[in-house]
C-alpha positions as CSV (number, residue, x, y, z in Angstrom):
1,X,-170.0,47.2,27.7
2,X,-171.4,46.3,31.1
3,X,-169.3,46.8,34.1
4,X,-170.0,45.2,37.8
5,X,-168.8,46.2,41.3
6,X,-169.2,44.3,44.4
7,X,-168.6,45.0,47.5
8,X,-167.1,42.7,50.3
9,X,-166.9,42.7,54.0
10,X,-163.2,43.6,54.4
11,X,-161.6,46.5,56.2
12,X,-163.2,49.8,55.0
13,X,-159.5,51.4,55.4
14,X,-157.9,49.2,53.0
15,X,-160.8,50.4,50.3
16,X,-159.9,52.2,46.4
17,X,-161.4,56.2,46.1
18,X,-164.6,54.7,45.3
19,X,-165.3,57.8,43.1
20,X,-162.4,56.8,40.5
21,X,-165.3,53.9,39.7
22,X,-168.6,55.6,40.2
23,X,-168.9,57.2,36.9
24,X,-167.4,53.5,35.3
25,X,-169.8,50.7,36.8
26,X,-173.6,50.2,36.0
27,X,-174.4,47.8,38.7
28,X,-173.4,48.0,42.4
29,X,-173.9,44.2,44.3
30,X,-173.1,44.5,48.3
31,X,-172.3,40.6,49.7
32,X,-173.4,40.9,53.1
33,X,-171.8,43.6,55.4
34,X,-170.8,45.1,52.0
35,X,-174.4,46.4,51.1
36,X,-173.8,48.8,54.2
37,X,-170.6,50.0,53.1
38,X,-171.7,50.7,50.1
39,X,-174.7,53.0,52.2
40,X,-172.0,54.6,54.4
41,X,-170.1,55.9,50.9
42,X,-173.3,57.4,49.6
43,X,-173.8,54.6,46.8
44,X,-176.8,53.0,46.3
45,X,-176.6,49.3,46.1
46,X,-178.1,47.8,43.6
47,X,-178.6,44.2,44.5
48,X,-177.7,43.1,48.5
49,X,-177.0,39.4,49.0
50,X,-175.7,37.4,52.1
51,X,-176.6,35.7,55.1
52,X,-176.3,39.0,56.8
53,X,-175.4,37.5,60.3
54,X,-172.6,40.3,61.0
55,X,-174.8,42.8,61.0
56,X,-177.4,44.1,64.1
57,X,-181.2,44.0,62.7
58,X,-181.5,47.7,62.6
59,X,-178.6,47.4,60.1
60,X,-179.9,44.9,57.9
61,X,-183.4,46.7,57.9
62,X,-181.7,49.8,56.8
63,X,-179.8,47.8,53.7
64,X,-182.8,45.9,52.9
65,X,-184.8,49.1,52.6
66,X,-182.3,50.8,50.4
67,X,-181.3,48.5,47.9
68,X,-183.2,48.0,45.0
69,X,-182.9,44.4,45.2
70,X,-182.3,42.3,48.9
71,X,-182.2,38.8,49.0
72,X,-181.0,37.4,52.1
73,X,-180.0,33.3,52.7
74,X,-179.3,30.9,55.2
75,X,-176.0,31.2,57.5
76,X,-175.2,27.3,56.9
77,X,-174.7,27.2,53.2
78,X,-172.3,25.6,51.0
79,X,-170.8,28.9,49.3
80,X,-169.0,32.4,51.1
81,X,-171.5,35.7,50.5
82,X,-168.9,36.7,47.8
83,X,-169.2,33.5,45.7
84,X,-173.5,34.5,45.7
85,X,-172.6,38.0,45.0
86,X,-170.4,36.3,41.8
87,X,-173.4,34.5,40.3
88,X,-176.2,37.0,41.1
89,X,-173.5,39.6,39.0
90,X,-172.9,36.6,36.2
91,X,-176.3,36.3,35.0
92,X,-175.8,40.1,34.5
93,X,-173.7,39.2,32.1
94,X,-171.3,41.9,32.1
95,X,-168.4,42.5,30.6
96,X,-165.9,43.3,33.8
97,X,-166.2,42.7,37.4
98,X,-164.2,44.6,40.1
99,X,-164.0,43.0,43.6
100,X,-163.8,45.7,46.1
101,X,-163.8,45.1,50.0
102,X,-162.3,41.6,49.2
103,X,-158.8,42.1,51.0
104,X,-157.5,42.4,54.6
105,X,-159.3,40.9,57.4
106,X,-159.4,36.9,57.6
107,X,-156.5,35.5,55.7
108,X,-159.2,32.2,54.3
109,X,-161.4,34.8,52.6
110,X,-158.6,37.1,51.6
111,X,-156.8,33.8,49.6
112,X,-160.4,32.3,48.4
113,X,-161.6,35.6,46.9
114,X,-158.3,35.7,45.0
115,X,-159.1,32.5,43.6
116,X,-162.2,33.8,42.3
117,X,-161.1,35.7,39.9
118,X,-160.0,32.2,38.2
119,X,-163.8,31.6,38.4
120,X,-164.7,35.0,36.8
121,X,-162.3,34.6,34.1
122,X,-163.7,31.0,33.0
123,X,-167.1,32.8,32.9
124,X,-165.4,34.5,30.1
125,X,-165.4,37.7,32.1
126,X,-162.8,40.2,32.9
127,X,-162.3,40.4,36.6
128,X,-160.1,42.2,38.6
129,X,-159.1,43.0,42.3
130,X,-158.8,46.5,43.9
131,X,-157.6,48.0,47.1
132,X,-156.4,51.0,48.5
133,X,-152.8,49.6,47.8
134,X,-153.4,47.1,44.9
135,X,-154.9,45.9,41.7
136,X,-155.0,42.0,40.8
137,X,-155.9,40.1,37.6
138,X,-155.3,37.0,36.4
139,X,-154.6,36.4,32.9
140,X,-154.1,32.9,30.6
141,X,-151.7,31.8,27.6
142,X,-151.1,34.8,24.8
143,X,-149.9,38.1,24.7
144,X,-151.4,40.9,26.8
145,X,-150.6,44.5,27.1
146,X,-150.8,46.5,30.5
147,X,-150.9,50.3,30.7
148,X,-149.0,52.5,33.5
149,X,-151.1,53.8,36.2
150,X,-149.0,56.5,38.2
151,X,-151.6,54.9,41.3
152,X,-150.1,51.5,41.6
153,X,-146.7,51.6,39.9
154,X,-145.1,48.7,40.6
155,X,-145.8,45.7,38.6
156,X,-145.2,41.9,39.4
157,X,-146.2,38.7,38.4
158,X,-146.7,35.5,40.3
159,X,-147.3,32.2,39.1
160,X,-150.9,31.0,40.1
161,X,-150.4,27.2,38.5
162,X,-147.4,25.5,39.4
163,X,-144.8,26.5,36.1
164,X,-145.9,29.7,34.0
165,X,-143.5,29.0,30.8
166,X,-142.4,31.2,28.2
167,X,-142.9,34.5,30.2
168,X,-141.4,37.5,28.0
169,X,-142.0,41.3,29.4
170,X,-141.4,44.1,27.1
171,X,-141.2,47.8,28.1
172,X,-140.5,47.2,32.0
173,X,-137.5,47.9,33.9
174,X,-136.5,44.2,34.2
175,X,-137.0,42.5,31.0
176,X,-137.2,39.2,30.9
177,X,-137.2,37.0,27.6
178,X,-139.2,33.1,27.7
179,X,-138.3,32.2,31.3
180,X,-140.3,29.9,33.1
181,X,-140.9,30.8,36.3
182,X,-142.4,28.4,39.2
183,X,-144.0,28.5,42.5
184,X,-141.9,30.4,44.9
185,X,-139.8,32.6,43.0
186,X,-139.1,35.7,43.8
187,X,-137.8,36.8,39.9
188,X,-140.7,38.7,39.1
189,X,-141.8,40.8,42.1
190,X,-141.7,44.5,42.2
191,X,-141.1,45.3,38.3
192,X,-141.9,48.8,36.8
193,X,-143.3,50.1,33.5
194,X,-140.6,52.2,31.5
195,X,-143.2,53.8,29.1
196,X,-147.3,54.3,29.1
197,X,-147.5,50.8,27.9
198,X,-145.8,47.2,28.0
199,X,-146.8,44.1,26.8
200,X,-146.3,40.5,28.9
201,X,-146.4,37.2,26.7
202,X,-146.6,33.5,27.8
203,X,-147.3,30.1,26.2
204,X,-148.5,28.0,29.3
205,X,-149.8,28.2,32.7
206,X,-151.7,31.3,34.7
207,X,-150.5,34.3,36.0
208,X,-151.4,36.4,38.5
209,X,-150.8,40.4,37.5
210,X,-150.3,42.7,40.5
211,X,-150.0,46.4,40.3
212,X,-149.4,48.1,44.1
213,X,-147.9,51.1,45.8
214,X,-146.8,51.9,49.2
215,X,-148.4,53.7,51.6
């Protein structure tokens, strides 16, 4: 199993203990800006890939003589710094993908790197989102179990088509039993695991799984 990190450009206060995933990913990617925070928390990146146009030249000389790889593209291009870092980590082919540095900031990039993970998880790849306050996957059609994680505790789930049908949760505070739940509703926000594990089933539609805390 091959696992992938990349790093964004968001808010470096809104970022995961990156040592809870050193020991757990084999390949560090920075997308732009993200190369250099990746530097400033003592981790080598790996591959560096962007326009780089938010960053000073002393900056960019510094990432592009630390990574191992540094490619660097136009600023007028047809896809975000993240959606490059996505296909430079695809034909990688690894297993997982975590998205770090992808939250916070501009509100566009914030929503479109969200939808990536739709674009991870048709690669056939297991892709998930993590900040210092959350964790978000998206998931398809079947039965799927989730494990407590005294870190993010609460647990909800939002539609990401327009109907999710047949949603049954077992082993959470607010069960539920074949509900279809739509765009806009509020029923399944801010659940919580009753044991280590639970299991969440549905026969139609995609779902957006969010574990968070408060802080």
């Amino acid at each position: 199993m091959s696992r992938v990190a990349i790093m964004g450009n968001g808010p470096q206060e809104l970022l995961p203990d990156l040592s809870r995933y050193e020991t757990m990913v084999d390949v560090w990617i920075g997308a732009d800006r993200g190369a250099l925070t990746l530097l400033e928390n003592n981790i080598t990146p790996d591959y560096a890939v962007g326009d780089f146009d938010s960053m000073p030249a002393a900056d960019i000389d510094k990432v592009r003589k630390s990574a191992e790889v540094f490619n660097q593209f136009p600023s007028e291009k047809d896809e975000t710094d993240m959606e490059i870092a996505l296909k430079q980590a695809y034909r990688l082919e690894p297993d997982k993908v975590f998205l770090l540095g992808v939250t916070g900031g501009r509100l566009d990039h914030a929503l479109i790197n969200i939808q990536l993970l739709y674009s991870i998880v048709g690669q056939g790849i297991s892709g998930i989102i993590v900040d210092c306050q959350n964790i978000v996957e998206i998931t398809g059609p079947g039965t799927h179990t989730i494990k407590h994680d005294p870190d993010y505790s609460a647990v909800s789930f939002i539609p990401f088509t327009r109907f999710v049908k047949g949603l049954t949760l077992d082993g959470f505070y607010y069960k539920l039993a074949d509900q279809t739940v739509s765009w806009g509703s509020t029923l399944c926000i801010s659940n919580k695991l009753i044991s280590d594990f639970g299991t969440f089933s549905y026969d139609e539609g995609i779902l957006l799984v969010i574990k968070s805390r408060d802080i």
